[in-house]
C-alpha positions in Angstrom: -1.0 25.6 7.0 2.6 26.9 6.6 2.3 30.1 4.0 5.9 29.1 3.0 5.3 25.5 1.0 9.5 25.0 1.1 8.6 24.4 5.4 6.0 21.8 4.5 6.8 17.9 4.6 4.2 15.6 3.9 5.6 12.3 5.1 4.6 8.7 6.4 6.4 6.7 8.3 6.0 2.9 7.1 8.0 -0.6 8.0 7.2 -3.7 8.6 5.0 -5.2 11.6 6.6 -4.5 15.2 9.8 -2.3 13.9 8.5 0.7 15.9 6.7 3.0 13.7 4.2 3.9 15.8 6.4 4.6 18.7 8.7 6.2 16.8 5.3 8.2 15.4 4.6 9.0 18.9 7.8 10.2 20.3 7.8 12.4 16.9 4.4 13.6 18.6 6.1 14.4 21.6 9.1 16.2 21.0 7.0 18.0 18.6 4.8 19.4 21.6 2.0 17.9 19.9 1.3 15.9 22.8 2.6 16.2 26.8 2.3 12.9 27.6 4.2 9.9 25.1 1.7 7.3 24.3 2.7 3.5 24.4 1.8 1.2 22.0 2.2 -1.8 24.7 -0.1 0.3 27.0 -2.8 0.7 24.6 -2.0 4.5 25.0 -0.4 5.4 21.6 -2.4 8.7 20.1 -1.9 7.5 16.0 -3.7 3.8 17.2 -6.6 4.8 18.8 -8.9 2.5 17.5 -10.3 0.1 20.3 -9.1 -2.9 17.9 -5.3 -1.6 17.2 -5.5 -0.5 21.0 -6.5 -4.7 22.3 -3.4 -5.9 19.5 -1.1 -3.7 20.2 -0.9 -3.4 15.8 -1.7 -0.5 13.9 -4.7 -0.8 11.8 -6.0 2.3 10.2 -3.6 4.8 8.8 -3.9 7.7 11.4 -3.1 11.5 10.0 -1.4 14.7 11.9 0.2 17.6 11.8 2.9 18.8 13.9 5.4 22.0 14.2 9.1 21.3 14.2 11.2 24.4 14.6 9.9 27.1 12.0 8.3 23.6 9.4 5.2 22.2 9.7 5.2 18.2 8.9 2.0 16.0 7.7 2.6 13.0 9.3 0.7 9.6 8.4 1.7 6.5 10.5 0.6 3.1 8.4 0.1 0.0 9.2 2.9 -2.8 9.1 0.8 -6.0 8.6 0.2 -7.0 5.1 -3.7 -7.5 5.3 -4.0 -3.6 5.4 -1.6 -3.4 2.4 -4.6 -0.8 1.2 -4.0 1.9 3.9 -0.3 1.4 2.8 -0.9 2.0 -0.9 -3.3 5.3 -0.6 -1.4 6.9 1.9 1.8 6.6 0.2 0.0 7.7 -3.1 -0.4 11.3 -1.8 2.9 11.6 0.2 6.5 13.6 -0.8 8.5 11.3 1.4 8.8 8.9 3.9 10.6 7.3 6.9 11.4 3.5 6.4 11.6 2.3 10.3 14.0 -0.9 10.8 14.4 -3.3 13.2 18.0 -3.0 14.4 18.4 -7.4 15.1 16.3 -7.8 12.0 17.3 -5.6 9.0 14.8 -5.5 5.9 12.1 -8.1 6.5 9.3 -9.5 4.3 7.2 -6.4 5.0 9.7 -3.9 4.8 10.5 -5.0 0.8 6.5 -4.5 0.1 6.4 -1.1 1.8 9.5 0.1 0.2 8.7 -1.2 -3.0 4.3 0.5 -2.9 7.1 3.6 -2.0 9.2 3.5 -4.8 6.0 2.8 -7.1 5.3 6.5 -6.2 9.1 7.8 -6.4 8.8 8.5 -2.3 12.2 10.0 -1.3 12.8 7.8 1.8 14.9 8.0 4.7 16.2 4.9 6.5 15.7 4.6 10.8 17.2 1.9 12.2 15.3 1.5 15.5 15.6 -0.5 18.7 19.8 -0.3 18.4 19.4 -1.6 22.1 17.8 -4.9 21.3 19.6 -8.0 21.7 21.3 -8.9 18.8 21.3 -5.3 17.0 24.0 -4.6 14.0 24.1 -1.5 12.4 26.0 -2.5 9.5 24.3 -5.2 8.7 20.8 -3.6 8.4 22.5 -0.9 6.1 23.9 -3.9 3.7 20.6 -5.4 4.4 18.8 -2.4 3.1 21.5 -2.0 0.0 21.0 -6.0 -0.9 17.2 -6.5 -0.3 15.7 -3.4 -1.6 18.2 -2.3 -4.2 18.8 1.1 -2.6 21.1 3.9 -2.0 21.5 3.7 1.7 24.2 6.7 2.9 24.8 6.8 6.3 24.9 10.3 8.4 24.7 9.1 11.6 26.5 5.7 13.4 25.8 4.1 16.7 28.1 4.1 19.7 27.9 1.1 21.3 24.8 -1.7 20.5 22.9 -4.2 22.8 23.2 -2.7 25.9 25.9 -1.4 25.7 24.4 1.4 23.1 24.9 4.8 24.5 24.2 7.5 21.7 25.5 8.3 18.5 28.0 9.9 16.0 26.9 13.0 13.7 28.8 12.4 10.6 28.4 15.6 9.6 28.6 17.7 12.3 31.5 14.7 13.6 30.1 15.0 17.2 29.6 12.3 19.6 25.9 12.6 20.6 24.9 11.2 24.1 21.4 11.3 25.6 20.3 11.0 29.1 17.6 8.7 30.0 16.4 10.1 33.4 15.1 13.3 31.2 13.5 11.3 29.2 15.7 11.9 26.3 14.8 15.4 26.1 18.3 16.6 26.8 21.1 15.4 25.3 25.1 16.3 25.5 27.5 16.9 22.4 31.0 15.8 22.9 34.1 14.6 21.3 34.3 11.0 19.1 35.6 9.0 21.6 39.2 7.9 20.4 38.5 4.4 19.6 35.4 5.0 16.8 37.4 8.4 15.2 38.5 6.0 12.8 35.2 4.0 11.8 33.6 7.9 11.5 36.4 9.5 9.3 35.5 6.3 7.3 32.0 6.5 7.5 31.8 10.0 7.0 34.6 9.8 3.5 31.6 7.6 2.1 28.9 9.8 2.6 30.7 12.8 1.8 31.6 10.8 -1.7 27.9 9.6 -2.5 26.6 13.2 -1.9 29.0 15.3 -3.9 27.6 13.5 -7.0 25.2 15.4 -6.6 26.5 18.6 -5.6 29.0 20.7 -7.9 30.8 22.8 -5.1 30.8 19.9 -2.8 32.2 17.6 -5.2 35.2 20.3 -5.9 36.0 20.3 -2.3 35.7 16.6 -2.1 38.2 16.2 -5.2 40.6 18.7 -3.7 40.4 17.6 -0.1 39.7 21.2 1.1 37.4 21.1 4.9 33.6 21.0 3.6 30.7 23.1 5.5 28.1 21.4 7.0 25.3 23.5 5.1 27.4 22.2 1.6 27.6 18.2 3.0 23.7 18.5 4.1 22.9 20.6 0.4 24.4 17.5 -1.4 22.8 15.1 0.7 19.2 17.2 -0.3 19.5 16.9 -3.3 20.6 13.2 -3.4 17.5 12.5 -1.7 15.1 14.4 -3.8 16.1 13.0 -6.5 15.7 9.4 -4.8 19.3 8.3 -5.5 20.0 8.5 -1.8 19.1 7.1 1.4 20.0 9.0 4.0 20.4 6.6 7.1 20.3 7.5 11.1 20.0 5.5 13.7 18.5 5.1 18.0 16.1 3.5 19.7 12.3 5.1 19.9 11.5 3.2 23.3 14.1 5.2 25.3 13.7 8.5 23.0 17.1 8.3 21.6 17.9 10.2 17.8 14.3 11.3 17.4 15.0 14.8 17.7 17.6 14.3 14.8 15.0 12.3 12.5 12.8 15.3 12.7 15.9 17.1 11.9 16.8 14.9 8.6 13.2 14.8 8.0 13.1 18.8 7.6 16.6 18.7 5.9 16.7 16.4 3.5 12.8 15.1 2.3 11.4 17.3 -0.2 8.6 19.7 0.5 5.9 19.9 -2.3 7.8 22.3 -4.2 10.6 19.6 -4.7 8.3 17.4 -6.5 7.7 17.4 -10.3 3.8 18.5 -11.0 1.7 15.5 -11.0 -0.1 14.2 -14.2 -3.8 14.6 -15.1 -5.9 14.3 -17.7 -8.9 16.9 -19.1 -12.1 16.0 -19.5 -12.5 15.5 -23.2 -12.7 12.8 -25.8 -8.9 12.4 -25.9 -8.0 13.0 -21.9 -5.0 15.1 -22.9 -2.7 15.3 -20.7 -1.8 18.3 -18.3 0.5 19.3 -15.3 -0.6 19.6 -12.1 1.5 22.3 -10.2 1.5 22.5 -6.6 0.5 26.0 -7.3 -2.5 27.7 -4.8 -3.0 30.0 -7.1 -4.4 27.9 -10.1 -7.9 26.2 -9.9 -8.6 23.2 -7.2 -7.4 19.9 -7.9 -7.3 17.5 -4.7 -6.9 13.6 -4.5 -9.9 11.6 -2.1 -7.3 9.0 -0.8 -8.8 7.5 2.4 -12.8 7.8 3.5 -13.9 6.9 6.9 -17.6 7.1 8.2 -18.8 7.4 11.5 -22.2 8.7 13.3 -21.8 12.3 11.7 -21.5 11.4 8.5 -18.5 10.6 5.9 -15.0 11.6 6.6 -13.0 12.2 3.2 -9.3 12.5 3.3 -8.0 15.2 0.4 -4.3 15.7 -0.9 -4.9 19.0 -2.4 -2.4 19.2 -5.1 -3.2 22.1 -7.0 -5.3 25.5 -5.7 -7.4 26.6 -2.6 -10.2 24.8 -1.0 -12.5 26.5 1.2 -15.5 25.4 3.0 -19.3 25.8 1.6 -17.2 24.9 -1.8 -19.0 23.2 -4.6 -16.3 20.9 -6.5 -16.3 18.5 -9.2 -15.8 14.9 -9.5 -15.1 13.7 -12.6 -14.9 10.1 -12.0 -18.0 10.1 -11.4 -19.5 13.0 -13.4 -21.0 14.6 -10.1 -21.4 17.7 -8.3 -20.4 17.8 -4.5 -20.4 20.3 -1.5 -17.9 20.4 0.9 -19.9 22.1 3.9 -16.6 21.6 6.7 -13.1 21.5 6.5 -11.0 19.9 9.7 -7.1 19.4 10.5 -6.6 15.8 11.8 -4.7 14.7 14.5 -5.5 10.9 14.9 -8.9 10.9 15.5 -9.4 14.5 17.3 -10.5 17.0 14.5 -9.7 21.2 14.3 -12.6 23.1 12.3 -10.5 25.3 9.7 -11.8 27.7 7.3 -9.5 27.2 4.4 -6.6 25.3 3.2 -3.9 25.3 0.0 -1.6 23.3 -2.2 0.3 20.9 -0.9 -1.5 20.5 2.4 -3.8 17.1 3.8 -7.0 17.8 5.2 -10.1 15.8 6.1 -13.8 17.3 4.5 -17.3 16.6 5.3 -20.3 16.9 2.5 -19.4 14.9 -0.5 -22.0 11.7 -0.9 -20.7 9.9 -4.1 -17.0 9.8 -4.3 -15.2 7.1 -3.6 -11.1 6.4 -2.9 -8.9 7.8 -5.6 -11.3 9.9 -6.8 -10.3 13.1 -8.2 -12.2 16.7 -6.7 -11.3 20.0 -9.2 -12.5 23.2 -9.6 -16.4 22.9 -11.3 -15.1 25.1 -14.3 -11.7 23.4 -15.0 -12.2 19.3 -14.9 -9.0 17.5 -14.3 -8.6 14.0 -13.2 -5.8 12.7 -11.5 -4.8 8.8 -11.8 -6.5 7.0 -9.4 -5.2 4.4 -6.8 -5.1 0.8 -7.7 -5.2 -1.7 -5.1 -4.1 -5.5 -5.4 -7.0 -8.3 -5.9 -8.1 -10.4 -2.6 -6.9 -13.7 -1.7 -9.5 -14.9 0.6 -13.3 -14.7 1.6 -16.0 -16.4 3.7 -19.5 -16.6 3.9 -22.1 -14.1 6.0 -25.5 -14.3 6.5 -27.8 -12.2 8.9 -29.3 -14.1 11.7 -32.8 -12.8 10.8 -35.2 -10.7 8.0 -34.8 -7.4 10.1 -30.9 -7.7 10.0 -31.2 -8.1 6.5 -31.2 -4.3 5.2 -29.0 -3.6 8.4 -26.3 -5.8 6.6 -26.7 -4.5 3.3 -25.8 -0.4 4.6 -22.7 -1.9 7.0 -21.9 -3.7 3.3 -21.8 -0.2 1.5 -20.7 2.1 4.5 -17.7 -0.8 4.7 -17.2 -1.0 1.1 -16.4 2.5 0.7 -13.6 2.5 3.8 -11.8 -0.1 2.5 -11.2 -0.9 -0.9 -9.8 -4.2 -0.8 -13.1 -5.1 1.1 -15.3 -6.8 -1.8 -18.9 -8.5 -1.1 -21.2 -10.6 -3.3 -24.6 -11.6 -2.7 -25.0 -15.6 -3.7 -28.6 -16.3 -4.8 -28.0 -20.2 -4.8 -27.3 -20.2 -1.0 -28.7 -17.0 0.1 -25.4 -16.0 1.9 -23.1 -12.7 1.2 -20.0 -13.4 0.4 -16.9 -11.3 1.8 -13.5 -11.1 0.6 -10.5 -9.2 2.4 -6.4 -9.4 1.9 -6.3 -12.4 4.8 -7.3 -14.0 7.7 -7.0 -10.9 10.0 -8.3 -8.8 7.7 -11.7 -10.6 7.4 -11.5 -11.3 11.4 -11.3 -6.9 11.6 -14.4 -6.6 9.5 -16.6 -9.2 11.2 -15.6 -7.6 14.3 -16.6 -4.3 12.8 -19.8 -5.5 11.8 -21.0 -7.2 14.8 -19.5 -4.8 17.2 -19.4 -1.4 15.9 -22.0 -1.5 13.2 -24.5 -3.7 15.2 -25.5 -6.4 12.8 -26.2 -9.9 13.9 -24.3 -12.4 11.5 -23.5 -15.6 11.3 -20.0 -16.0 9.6 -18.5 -18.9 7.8 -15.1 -20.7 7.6 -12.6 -18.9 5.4 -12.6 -19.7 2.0 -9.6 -19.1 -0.6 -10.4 -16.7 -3.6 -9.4 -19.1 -6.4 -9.0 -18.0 -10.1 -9.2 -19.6 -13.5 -7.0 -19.2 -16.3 -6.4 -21.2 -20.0 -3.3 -22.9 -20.8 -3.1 -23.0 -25.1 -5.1 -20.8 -27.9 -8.2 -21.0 -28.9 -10.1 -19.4 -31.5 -14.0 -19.3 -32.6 -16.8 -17.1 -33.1 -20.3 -15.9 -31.2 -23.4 -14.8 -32.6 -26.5 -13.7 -31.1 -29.1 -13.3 -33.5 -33.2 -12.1 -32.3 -36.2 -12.0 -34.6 -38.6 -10.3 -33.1 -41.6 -8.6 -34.7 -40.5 -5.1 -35.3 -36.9 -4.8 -35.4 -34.4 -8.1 -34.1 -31.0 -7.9 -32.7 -27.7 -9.3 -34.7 -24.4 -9.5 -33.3 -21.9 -11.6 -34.6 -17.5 -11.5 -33.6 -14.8 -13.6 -34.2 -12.2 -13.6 -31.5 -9.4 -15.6 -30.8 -8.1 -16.0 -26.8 -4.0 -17.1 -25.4 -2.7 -16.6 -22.3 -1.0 -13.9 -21.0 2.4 -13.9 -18.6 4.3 -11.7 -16.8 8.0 -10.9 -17.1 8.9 -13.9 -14.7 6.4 -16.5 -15.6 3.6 -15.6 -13.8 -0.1 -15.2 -15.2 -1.1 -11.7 -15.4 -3.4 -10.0 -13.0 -5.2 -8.4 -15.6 -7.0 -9.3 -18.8 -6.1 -7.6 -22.1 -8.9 -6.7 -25.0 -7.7 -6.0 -28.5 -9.5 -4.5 -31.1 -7.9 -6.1 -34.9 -10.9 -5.6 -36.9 -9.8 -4.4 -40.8 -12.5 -2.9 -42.5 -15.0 -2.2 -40.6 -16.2 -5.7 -40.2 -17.8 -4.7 -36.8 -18.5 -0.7 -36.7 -16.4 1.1 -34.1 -19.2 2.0 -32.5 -19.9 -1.5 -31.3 -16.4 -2.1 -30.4 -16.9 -1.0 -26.7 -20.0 -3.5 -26.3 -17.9 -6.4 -27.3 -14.9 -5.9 -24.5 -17.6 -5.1 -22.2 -18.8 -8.8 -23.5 -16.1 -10.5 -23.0 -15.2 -9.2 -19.9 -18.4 -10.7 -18.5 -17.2 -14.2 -20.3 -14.2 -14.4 -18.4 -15.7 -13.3 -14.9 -17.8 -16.4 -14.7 -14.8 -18.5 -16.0 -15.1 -22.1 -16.9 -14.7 -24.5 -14.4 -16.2 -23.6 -11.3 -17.1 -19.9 -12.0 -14.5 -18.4 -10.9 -12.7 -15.5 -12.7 -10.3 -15.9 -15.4 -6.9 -13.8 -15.3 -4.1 -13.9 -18.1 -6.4 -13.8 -20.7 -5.4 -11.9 -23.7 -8.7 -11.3 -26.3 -8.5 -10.3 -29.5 -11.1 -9.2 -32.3 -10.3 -10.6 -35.4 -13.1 -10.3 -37.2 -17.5 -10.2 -37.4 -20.3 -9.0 -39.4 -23.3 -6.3 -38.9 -26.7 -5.5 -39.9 -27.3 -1.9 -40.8 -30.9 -2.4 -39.1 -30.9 -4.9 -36.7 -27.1 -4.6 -34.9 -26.9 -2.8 -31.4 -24.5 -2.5 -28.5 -26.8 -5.2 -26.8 -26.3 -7.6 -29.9 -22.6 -7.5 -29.7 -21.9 -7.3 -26.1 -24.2 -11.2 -26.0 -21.9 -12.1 -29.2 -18.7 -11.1 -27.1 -20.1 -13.0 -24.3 -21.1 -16.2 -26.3 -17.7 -16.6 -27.8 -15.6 -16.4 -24.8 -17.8 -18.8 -22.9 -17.4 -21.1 -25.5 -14.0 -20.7 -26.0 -12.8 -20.8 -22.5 -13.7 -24.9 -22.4 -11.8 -24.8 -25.8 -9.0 -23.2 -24.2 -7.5 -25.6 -21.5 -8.8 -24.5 -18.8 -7.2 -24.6 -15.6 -7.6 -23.7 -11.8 -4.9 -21.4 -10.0 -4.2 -20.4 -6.4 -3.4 -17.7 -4.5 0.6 -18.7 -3.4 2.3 -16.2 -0.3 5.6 -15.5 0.3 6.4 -16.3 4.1 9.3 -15.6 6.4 9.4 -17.9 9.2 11.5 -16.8 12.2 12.0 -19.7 14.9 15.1 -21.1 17.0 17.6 -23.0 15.7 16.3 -26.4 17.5 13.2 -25.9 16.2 14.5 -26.2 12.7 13.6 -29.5 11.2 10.4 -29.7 12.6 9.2 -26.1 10.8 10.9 -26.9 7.8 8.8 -30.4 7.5 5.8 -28.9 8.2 6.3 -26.3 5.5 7.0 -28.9 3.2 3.7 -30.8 4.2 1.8 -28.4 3.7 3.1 -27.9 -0.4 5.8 -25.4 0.7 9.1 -24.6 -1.1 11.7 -23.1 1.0 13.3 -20.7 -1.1 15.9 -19.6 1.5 17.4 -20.3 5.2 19.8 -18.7 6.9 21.0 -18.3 10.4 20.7 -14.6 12.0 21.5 -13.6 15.4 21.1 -16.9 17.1 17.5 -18.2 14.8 16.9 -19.6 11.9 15.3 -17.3 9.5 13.1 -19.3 6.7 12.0 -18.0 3.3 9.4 -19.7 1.1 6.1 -19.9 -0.8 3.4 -22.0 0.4 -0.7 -22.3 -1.1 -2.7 -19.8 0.8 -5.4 -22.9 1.4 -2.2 -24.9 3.1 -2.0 -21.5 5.8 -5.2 -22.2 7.4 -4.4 -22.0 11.6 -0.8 -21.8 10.9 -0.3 -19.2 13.3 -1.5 -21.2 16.4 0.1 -24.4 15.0 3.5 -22.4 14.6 3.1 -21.5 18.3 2.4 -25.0 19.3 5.1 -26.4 17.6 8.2 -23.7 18.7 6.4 -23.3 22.7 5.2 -20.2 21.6 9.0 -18.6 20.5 8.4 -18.8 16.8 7.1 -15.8 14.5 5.8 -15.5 10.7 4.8 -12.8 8.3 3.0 -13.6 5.1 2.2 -11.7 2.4 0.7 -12.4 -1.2 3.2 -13.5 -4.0 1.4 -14.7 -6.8 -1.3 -17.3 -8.9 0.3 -20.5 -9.4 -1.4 -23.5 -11.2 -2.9 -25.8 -8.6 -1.8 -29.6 -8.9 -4.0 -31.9 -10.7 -5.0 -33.9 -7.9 -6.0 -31.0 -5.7 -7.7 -29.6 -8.6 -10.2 -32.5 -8.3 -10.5 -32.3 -5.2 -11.4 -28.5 -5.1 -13.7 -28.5 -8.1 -15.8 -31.6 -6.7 -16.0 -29.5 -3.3 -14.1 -32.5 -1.3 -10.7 -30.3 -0.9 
């Protein structure tokens, strides 16, 4: 750990699938001297995917954690993954980051995973800086990624660096502010590089170049915009001061450029990485609440000398017990600590601390604010938990991941794999958080649920190979949901006599649907509480949402869970002697069943956005079988020499596309998929899926 918290970064680098983040990861690795030896992804050999599954697909799974020394900084370095059905590792490792490094394809530009990355970034006001990778691909065009990056993702891209040359003709680059022609040699493994004049014909392009970034970062800068105004020569410390604070502030994106493979402009990302993303110290304190009736709110400084507050944001397990991630945020942590987790109102010990690097761990003794360690010793906390000093509670807002859109059916082979599948359930559960199982009493199977076809393919895997438990596993299934279409209101009563004292519960409630900004039911549920007059005591309040929260997870059609739903209490009634919390929570529970039939029921699906990438010949024949399979294209152009395809298609319609797509294109076309929204599902099909002949 750094002792000077301006030298730390804590960044990740993120993109969508197959941009290079890993290798770019690794070469970061290298030049760092954290390893001797570069690690490939295509050989199975890259240090950040070292499990044997990212290893076999060549795709980064798990988001891997390390630390590395560049010149007198130490830098935190998560690598995530880029496909969509581990969205989760995304989400929690950009929660507890200060920046990141968006990779980008050079042919490619922003792609469909590359707006959900940068948008779970900006989610958590990440200061992100822009690589645009693989500059010696066929097809590669600097300035059309950066107006890519401007259009797509609504951002502030500002170029400091500029390719010479592209294709294969690419050769190095152009410091903008340094205006030095950078060339690297590829028998030393870029290691060595030479710094030379701009070659006559770009001097131009770079005086342009360089006026615009010199104009987007004195904005920010008061000195640097008086030299700017009164075209006096600039420093480079001033340029690079203005372009800091740009980024800090996340109203600039810095943007440089190379190509990982052939070790060309890492060096000067670490560089950018150490000049212009914000150390902990940069970041305003995060928010947490006391424990306390009201949860009051209170800064979190990164501050080690103030009492322990750390983030749980990723937990693995293995054969000696529980890993837990920790973004310490506030304080010391030491081990043969005992720390408190509010969450869940517990005690826990943390017996050994360790510095990650992928999967290799370093016993330390200690570490402070603003650092990322992994701890062994607490039993009961869970992702986005919240561990504080046992005399001062704090908890910090947790992580929220997004529902799952697809499930199948498990069931051990025999009685003696029975309770082996019920620990790999909880050991699994608590990894991953968009991993959700059920046990279903009318067939006697478990059911799993995961973010996609992959996703559930990983954890059967897991479970037969790793874990050990014999399963058989059924087709995949989509996760539907329910919703109502018009207002309904009514009332539920549930009313006991018993011989001592009975139970008497009774609500009036009315229910409406609930939409988001662009038409869209709401993920969520909403409970209101309108009682006048202490119709039904507060004290019962909390009984009744719990009430009609269990209504509307059963749902009213096929038992699937209702979203969209807006409740409200309108009214009810008491006894002084024979109400409870029990009473009203069945009264809450009676009136939304009822009223959910009342309501217009109706079934929605899980829709994806998908981005089909195939050549131009192939066309017509991908566009029709979109079509068939109740797609809406909802855009098509024509980039580098293929036919890029946007649209929305049913999650239940996407079953097997991936070998059908290969079949159709001889193997040359490509798709990434990634959950949109819940749309109403057409009458018809509606039928079909409630009668089970769908």
């Amino acid at each position: 750990m750094a002792d000077d918290l301006t030298l730390v970064r804590n960044i990740g680098i993120m993109a969508h699938i197959d941009a290079g983040k890993t290798t770019v990861s690794e070469r970061i690795l290298f030049f760092s001297g954290k390893t001797y030896k570069i690690g490939e992804v295509h050989d199975g050999t890259a240090v950040m995917d070292f499990l044997e599954e990212e290893q076999q697909r060549g795709i980064t799974i798990t988001s891997a954690a390390t630390k590395c020394p560049w010149n007198e900084y130490t830098i935190n370095l998560i690598d995530t993954p880029g496909h969509v059905d581990f969205t989760a590792e995304v989400e929690r490792s950009l929660r507890v980051l200060d920046g990141a490094v968006a990779v980008f394809d050079a042919s490619e530009g922003v792609q469909a995973q590359s707006e959900t990355v940068w948008r779970q970034g900006q989610k958590y006001h990440l200061s992100c800086l822009c690589f645009i990778n693989k500059m010696d691909k066929v097809g590669a065009d600097f300035e059309m990624c950066v107006k890519s990056i401007r259009d797509k993702l609504l951002a502030h891209p500002v170029a400091v660096q500029i390719p010479i040359g592209a294709e294969s003709g690419f050769k190095g680059l152009i410091d903008l502010v340094t205006m030095k022609a950078v060339y690297f040699h590829a028998e030393d493994t870029g290691a060595s590089f030479s710094e030379e004049e701009i070659p006559a014909e770009l001097t131009a392009t770079a005086r342009q170049w360089r006026h615009d970034m010199v104009e987007a970062a004195a904005e920010f800068d008061d000195e640097l915009m008086d030299l700017y105004i009164h075209d006096r020569p600039i420093p480079k410390d001033v340029i690079r001061r203005g372009l800091r604070k740009g980024t800090v502030a996340n109203k600039i994106n810095p943007v440089l450029t190379g190509s990982a493979l052939h070790n060309i402009g890492v060096r000067r990302l670490l560089d950018a990485v150490t000049a212009y993303l914000p150390s902990p110290l940069d970041k305003p304190p995060v928010v947490g609440f006391t424990q306390g009736v009201h949860g009051k709110k209170m800064e979190v400084a990164c501050d080690p000398n103030k009492p322990l507050v750390a983030l749980a944001f990723k937990i693995t397990s293995d054969k000696h017990g529980d890993l837990y991630f920790l973004r310490i945020y506030q304080g010391m942590l030491a081990k043969g600590t005992r720390v408190f987790n509010p969450n869940r109102n517990v005690k826990e010990n943390i017996t050994r601390l360790f510095q990650m690097h992928a999967n290799a761990r370093q016993i330390i003794d200690s570490a402070s604010a603003g650092d990322i360690v992994a701890v062994l010793g607490p039993k009961d906390t869970l992702t986005g938990d919240t561990l504080c000093d046992t005399r001062h509670p704090v908890m910090l807002e947790s992580i929220t991941f997004p529902d799952t859109v697809i499930s199948m059916s498990i069931e051990p082979v025999s009685a003696a794999e029975r309770n082996k599948l019920g620990e790999a359930m909880a050991m699994l559960r608590k990894e991953d958080p968009t991993f959700k199982s059920q046990y279903d009493a009318e067939t006697g199977q478990t059911i799993i649920s995961g973010m996609g076809e992959l996703h559930l393919e990983i954890l059967q895997n897991k479970l037969i190979r790793d874990l050990g438990v014999n399963v058989r596993v059924g087709k995949p299934r989509v996760a539907y949901k329910e919703a109502i279409s018009q207002v309904a209101e009514g009332a539920g009563k549930f009313i006991r006599q018993t011989g001592g004292h009975g139970q008497y519960g009774h609500v009036e409630i009315q229910i409406e649907p609930l939409f988001t900004e662009d038409g869209h039911y709401a993920r969520e549920n909403e409970f209101v509480n309108a009682v006048i007059g202490g119709a039904v005591p507060k004290e019962y309040i909390p009984a009744v949402e719990h009430g009609v929260k269990e209504g509307l997870a059963s749902g009213a059609l096929a038992g699937y869970p209702v979203i969209g739903a807006k409740v409200t209490l309108t009214d009810g009634s008491f006894h002084t002697v024979d109400s409870s919390e029990l009473a009203f929570e069945q009264a809450g529970m009676i009136a939304v069943r009822d009223l959910l039939s009342k309501a217009g029921p109706i079934l929605l699906e899980p829709v994806m956005r998908i981005q089909v990438i195939v050549p131009e010949n192939y066309f017509g024949v991908v566009q029709g079988n979109l079509v068939a399979r109740r797609g809406e294209i909802t855009d098509s152009h024509v980039h580098g020499g293929v036919r890029v395809i946007d649209a929305k298609v049913p999650l239940a319609e996407m079953f097997g596309y991936s070998s059908q797509i290969r079949g159709a294109t001889a193997g040359r076309g490509t798709f990434t998929m990634e959950p949109l929204s819940y749309e109403k599902v057409p009458g018809q099909i509606s039928e079909k899926i409630l009668s089970g002949s769908y």
